[in-house]
C-alpha positions in Angstrom: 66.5 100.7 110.4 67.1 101.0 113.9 70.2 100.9 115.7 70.1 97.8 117.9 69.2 95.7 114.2 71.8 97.6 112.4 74.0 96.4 114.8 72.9 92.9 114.4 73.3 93.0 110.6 76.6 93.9 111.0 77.5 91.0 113.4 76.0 88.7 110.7 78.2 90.6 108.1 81.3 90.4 110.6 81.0 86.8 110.4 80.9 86.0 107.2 83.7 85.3 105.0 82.3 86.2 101.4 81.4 89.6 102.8 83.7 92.4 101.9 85.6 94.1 104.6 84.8 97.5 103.0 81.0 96.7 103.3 80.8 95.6 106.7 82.9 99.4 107.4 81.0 101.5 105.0 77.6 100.3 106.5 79.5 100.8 110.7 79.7 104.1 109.8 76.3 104.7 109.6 76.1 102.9 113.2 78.9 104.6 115.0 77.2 108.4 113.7 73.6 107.1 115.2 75.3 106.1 118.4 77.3 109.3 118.7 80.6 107.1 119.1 83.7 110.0 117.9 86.5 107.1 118.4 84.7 104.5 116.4 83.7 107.0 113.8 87.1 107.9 113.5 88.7 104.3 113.0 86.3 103.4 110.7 87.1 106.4 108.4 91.0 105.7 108.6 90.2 102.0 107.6 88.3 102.9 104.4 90.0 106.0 103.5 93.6 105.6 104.8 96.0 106.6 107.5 97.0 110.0 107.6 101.2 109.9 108.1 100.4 111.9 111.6 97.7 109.5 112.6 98.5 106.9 115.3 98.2 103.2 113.3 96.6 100.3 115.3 99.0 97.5 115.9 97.9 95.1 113.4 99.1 97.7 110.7 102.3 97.9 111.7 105.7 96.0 111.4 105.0 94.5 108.0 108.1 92.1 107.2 109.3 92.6 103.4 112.2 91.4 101.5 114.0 93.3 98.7 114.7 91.8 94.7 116.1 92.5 91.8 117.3 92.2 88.2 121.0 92.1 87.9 122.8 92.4 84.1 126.2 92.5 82.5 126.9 92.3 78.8 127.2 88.4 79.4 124.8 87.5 82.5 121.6 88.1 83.8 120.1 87.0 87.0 116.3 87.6 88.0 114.7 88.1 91.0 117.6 87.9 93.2 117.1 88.6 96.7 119.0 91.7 98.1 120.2 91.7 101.5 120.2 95.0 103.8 123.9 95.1 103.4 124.0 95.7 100.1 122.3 98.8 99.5 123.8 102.0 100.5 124.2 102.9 103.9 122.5 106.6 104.0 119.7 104.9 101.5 119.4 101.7 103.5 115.8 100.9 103.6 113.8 99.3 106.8 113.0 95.3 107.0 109.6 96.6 108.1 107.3 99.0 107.6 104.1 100.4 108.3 100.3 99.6 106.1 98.4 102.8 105.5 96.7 102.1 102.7 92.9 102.0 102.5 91.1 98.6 103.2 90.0 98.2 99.9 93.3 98.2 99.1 94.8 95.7 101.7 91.6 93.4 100.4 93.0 93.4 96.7 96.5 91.8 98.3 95.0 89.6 100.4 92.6 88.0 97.5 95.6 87.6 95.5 96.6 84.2 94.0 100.3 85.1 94.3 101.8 83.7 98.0 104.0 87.6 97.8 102.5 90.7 97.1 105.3 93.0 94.6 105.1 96.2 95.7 106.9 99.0 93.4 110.0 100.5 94.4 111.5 104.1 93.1 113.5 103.1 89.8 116.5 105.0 91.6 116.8 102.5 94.2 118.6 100.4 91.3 121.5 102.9 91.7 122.4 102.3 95.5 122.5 98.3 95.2 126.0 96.8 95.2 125.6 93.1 95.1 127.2 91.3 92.5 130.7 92.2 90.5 130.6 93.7 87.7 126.7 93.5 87.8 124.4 96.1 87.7 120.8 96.4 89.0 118.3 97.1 86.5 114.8 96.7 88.1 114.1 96.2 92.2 110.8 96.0 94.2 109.8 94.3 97.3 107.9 91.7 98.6 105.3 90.9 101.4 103.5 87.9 101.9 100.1 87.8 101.3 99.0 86.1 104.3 100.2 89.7 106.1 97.6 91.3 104.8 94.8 88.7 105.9 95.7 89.1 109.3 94.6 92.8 108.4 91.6 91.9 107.9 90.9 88.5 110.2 92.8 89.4 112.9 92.9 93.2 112.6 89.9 94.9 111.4 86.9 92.4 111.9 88.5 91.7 115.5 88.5 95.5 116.3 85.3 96.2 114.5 83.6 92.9 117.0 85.2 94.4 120.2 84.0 98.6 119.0 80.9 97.3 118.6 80.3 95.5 121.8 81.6 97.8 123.5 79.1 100.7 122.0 76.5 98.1 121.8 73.2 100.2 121.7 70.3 100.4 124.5 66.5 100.8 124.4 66.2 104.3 126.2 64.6 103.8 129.5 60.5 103.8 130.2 59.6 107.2 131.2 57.9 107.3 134.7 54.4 109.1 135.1 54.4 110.9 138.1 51.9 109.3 140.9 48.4 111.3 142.6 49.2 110.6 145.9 46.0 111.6 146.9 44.1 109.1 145.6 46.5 106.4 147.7 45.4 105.2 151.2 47.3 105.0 154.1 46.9 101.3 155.3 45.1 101.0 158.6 44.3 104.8 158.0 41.3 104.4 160.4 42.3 102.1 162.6 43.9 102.1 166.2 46.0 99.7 166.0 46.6 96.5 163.1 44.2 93.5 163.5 46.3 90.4 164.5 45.1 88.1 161.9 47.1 90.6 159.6 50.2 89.2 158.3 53.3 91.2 158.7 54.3 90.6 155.1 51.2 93.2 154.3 53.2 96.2 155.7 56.3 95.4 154.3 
């Protein structure tokens, strides 16, 4: 397959919502290494490997908003899924509000296909530890929470936007015609043998 229909399968692929996000990257890859594009190349192996924690993210995989719940438990109450404020966790163990997505995009699919409106994500166990919210109540399970419409933009708004812009950007050309050089000798001057031009020549003829 050449390049410039490559290019237009993935377009189609871009376009299309019951196409996997992984797909349309996977088969880019094989694009941006024709075209000799290093940058693309390199954005499209961070989205379906992962971000290094030295590589620069791309804006729409950062600043995630997430909230923080919990279990809480005494020998005569129990309250579940209670959300925890930033105060109420430790101060040298405070966690973010935000945070950054480098996960694969296989994985960021998975959340945004859930049925659940927020994604759990698992927290270190020792967390529970550091979380002073209630009297007399203890934390005995915490995780956080990001909505799942967060990680569609990923993909809507992040990756297939990107991936449309790389593209046109790079968008391949048809290598130009090669010239065959021209034997002069068999070209004639005009009016080679003549004084002078005729006057029932038009002047358009020497231009």
């Amino acid at each position: 397959m050449t390049a410039p229909s490559l290019l237009r399968e993935l377009q189609a692929l871009a376009t299309d919502d019951k196409a996997k996000t992984k797909t349309l990257l996977l088969k880019a890859q094989i694009l941006a290494a024709r075209i000799g594009h290093q940058e693309f190349e390199q954005w499209l192996r961070h989205e379906v490997d992962g971000y290094p924690d030295d590589a620069a993210l791309p804006n729409y995989r950062t600043e995630f908003a997430r909230t923080f719940r919990g279990d809480f438990r005494n020998m005569a109450w129990a309250i579940s899924s209670a959300q925890i404020p930033l105060w109420a966790f430790t101060e040298d163990i405070r966690p973010k509000p935000n945070f950054d997505v480098r996960w694969p995009i296989a994985t960021v699919e998975e959340f945004a296909a859930s049925e659940d409106q927020a994604i759990k994500l698992v927290m270190d166990a020792a967390f529970t530890q550091f979380v002073k919210l209630y009297d007399r109540m203890q934390c005995v399970a915490i995780w956080e929470e990001v909505p799942r419409h967060a990680f569609r933009g990923v993909l809507e708004a992040g990756v297939r936007e990107s991936f449309a812009m790389q593209s046109r950007s790079r968008r391949p050309t048809r290598k130009p015609a090669k010239l065959r050089p021209v034997n002069t000798r068999s070209l004639r001057r005009p009016f080679a043998n003549c004084s002078r031009p005729s006057s029932s020549v038009a002047l358009t003829t020497l231009r």
